[in-house]
C-alpha positions as a printed NumPy array, in Angstrom:
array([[  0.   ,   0.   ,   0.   ],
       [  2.844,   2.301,   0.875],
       [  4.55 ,   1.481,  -2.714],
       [  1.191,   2.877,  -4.322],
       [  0.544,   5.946,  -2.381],
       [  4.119,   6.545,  -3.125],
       [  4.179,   5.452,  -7.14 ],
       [  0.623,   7.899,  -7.182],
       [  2.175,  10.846,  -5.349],
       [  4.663,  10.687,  -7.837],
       [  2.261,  10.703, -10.452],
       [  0.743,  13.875,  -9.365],
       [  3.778,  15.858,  -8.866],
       [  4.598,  14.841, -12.561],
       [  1.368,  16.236, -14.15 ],
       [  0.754,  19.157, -12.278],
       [  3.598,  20.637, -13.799],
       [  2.743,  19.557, -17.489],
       [ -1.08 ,  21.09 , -16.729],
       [  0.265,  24.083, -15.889],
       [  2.903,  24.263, -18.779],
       [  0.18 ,  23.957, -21.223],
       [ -1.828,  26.114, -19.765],
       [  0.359,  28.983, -19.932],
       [  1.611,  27.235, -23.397],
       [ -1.704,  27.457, -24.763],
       [ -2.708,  31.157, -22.881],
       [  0.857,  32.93 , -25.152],
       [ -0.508,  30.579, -28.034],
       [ -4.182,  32.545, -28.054],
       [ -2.33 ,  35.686, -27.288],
       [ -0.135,  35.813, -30.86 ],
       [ -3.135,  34.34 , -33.084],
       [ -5.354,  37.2  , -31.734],
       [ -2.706,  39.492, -32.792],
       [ -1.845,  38.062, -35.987],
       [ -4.45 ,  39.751, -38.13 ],
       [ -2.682,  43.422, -36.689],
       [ -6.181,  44.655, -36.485],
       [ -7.195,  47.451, -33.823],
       [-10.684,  47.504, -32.924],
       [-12.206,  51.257, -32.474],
       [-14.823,  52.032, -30.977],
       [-17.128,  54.645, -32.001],
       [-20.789,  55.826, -31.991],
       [-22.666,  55.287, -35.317],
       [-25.029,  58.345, -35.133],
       [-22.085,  60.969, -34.366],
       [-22.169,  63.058, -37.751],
       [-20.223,  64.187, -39.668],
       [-17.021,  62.043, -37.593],
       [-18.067,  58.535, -37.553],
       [-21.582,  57.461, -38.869],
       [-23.508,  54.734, -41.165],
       [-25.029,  56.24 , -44.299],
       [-27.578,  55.357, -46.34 ],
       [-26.245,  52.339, -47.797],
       [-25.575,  51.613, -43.976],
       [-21.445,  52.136, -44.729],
       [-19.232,  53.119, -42.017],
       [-18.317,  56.431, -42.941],
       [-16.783,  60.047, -41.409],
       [-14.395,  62.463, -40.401],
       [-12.525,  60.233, -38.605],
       [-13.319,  56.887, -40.056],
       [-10.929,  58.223, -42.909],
       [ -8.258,  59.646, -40.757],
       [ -8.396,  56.699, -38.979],
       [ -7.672,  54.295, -41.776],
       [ -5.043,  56.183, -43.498],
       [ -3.497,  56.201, -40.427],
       [ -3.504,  52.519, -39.75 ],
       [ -2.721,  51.766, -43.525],
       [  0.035,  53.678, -42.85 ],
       [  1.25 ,  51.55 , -39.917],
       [  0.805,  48.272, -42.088],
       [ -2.528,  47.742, -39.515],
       [ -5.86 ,  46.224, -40.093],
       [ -8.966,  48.725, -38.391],
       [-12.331,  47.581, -37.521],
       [-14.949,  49.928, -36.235],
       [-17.123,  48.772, -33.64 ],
       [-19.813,  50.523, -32.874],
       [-20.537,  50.833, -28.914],
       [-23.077,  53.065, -26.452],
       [-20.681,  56.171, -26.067],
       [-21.865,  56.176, -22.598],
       [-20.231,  53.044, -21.375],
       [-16.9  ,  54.131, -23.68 ],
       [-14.587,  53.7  , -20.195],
       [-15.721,  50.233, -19.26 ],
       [-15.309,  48.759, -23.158],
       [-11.935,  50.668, -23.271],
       [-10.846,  49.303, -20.117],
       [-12.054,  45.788, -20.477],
       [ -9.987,  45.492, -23.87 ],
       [-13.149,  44.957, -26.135],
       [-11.951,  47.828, -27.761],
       [ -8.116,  49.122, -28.523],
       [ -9.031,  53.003, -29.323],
       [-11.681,  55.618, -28.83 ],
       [-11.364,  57.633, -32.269],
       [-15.134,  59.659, -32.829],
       [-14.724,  63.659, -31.861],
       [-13.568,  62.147, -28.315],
       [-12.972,  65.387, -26.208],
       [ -9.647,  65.695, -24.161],
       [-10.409,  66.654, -20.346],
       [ -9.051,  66.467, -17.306],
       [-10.952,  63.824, -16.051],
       [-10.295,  61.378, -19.209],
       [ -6.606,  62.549, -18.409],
       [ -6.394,  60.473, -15.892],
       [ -8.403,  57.355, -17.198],
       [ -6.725,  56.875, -20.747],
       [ -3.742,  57.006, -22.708],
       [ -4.294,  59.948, -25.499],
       [ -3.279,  61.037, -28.598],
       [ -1.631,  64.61 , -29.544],
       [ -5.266,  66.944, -30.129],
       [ -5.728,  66.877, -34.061],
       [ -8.939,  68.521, -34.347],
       [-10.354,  71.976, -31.944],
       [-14.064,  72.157, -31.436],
       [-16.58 ,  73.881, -29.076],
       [-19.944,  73.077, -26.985],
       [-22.605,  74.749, -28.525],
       [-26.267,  75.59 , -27.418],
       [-28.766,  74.722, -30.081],
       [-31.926,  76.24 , -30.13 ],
       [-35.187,  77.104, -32.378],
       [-34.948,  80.049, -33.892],
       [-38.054,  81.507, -32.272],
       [-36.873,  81.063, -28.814],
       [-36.422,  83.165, -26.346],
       [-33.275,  81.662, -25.188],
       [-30.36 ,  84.153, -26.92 ],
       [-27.365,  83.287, -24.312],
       [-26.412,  80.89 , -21.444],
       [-28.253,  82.751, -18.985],
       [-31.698,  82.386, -20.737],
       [-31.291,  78.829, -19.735],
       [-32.778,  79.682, -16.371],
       [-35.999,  77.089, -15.717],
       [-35.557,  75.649, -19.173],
       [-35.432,  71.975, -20.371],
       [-31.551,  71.635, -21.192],
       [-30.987,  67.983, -23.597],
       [-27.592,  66.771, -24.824],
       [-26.495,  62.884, -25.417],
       [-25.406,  60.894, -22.664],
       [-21.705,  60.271, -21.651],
       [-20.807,  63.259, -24.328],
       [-18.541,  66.1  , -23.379],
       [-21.954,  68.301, -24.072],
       [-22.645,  66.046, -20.361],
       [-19.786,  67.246, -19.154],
       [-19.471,  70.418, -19.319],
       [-23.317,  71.218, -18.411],
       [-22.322,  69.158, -15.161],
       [-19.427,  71.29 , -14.726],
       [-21.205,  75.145, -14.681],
       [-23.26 ,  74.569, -11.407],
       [-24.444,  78.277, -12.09 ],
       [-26.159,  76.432, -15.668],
       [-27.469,  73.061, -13.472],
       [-29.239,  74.393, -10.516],
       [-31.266,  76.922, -12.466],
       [-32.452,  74.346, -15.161],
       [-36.028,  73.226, -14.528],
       [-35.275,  70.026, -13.275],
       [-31.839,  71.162, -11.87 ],
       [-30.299,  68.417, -14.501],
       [-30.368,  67.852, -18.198],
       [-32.381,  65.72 , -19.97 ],
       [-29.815,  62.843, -21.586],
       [-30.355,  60.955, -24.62 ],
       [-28.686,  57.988, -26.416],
       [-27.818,  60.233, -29.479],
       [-27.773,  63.975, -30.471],
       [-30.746,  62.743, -33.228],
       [-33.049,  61.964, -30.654],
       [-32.039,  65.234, -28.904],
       [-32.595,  67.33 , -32.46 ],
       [-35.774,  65.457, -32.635],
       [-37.092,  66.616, -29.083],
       [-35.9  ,  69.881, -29.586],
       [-37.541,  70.592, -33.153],
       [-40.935,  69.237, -31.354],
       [-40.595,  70.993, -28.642],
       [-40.225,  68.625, -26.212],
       [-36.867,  70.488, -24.717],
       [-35.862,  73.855, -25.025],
       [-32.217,  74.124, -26.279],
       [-29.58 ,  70.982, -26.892],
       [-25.556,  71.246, -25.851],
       [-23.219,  69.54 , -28.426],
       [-20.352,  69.433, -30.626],
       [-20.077,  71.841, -32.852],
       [-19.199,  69.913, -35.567],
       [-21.974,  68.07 , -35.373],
       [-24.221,  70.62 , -35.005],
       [-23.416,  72.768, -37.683],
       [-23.037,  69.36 , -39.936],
       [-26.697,  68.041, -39.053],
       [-27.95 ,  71.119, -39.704],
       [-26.86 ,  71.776, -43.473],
       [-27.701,  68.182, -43.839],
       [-30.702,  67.912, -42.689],
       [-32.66 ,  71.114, -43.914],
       [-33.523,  72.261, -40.617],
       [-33.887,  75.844, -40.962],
       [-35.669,  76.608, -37.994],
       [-32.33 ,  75.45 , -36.267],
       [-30.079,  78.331, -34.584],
       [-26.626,  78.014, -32.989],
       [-26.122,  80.548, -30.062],
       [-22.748,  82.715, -30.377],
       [-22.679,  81.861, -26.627],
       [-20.872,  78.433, -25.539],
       [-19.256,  76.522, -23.02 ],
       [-15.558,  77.435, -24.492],
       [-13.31 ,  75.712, -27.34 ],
       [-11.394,  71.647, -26.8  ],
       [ -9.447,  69.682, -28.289],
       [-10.225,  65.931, -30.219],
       [ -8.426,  63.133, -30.06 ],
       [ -8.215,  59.496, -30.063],
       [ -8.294,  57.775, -26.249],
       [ -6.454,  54.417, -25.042],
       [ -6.237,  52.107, -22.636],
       [ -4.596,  53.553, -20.17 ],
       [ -0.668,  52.028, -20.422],
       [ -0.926,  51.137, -23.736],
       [  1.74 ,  54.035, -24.618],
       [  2.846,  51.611, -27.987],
       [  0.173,  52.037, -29.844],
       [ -0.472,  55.924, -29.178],
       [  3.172,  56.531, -29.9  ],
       [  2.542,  55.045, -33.358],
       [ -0.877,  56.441, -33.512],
       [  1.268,  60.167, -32.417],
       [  4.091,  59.543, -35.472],
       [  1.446,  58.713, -37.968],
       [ -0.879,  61.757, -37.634],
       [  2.353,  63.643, -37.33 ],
       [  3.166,  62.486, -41.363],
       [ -0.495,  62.715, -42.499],
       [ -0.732,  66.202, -41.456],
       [  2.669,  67.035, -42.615],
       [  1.827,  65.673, -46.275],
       [ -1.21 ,  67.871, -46.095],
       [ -3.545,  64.257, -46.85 ],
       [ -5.146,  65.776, -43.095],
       [ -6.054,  68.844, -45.381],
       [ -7.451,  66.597, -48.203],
       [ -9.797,  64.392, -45.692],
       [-10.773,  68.197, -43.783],
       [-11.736,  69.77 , -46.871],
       [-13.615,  66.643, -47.74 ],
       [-16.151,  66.742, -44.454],
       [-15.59 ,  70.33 , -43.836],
       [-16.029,  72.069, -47.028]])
């Protein structure tokens, strides 16, 4: 009996060791054929006009879909755009179902601290959208009115951030939605009184859309910065991400895809 308990002992201590080797074996193994393909998955929001949308024929298209690829193409990389809800953008960045946030992703101090980011390649403001027979003509018109913007946007933000703005809405918060074209929607029926967003999207919706009764306030909550957010750590791929912006802009092909959205 002693021989067997010694013979099976053995035994164990033999394959424990092999389990474990082809666990970790087989762990490195799934780690380079995930990588093989090169391909970065980016996530963006498919409604944000004019930086990362679907069209009619339901293509990926934008802004920064194009930068984006010429980018990658330019670092010998596949990209794959995966459209998420913008407001969870931290937790899919930070649970690696995504490798980048590129879709007019505002730089701030909070997201500072959360992500690894890109140089700014792109300036933009919060703007207040309104009807153009309101009454509301400047921030402080907002007083007791029904404020919308989208949900998790830097519109959010920086409503959040001007207490004066908050505690005199009606409901002393903003009404959120899961895009700006629900927001546009509630605002041309009056369902809400004025909508915070990017002003590239606002000024692109409008010309696209026909809505003349549309007006953007000269008033707004103050000019950012774009750019395109990381897990935080992954300093590789924004230091390529960095170099490669650095050439397209240099070659003027940054000018070429501008002039193409922005005309």
């Amino acid at each position: 009996m002693k021989n067997i308990l010694k013979k099976f002992s053995l035994m164990i201590l033999i394959i424990i060791p092999l389990i474990l080797i082809g666990g970790c074996e087989k762990k490195f193994t799934n780690y380079k054929n995930n990588n093989q393909d090169n391909t970065v998955v980016i996530g963006y929001d498919n409604t944000f006009v004019p930086m990362g949308f679907l069209d009619e024929n339901n293509e990926v298209v934008g802004f920064d879909i194009d930068l984006a690829k010429e980018v990658f193409s330019r670092l010998n990389m596949n990209v794959k755009f995966q459209n998420i809800d913008w407001s969870m953008k931290d937790t899919e960045l930070d649970s690696g179902n995504i490798d980048a946030l590129w879709n007019g992703y505002t730089l701030t101090e909070e997201r500072k601290k959360k992500v690894e980011y890109s140089n700014p390649y792109l300036t933009n403001k919060q703007v207040i959208v309104t009807l153009d027979n309101s009454s509301i003509k400047n921030k402080s018109d907002l007083k007791g009115k029904l404020l919308g913007t989208q949900q998790g946007s830097a519109g959010f933000d920086v409503i959040e951030k001007d207490t004066n703005i908050v505690n005199n809405l009606q409901d002393k918060t903003p009404i959120l939605y899961d895009s700006f074209d629900n927001a546009f929607r509630d605002l041309e029926f009056g369902r809400v009184d004025a909508v915070v967003a990017d002003e590239v999207l606002a000024k692109y919706y409008i010309s696209n859309s026909n809505k003349q009764n549309f007006v953007i306030l000269k008033d707004n909550f103050g000019e950012e910065s774009f750019v395109i957010g990381f897990k935080k750590g992954n300093t590789s791929l924004s230091n390529k991400v960095n170099k490669a912006l650095t050439e397209v802009k240099e070659d003027k092909t940054f000018d070429k895809i501008y002039k193409k959205w922005f005309n």
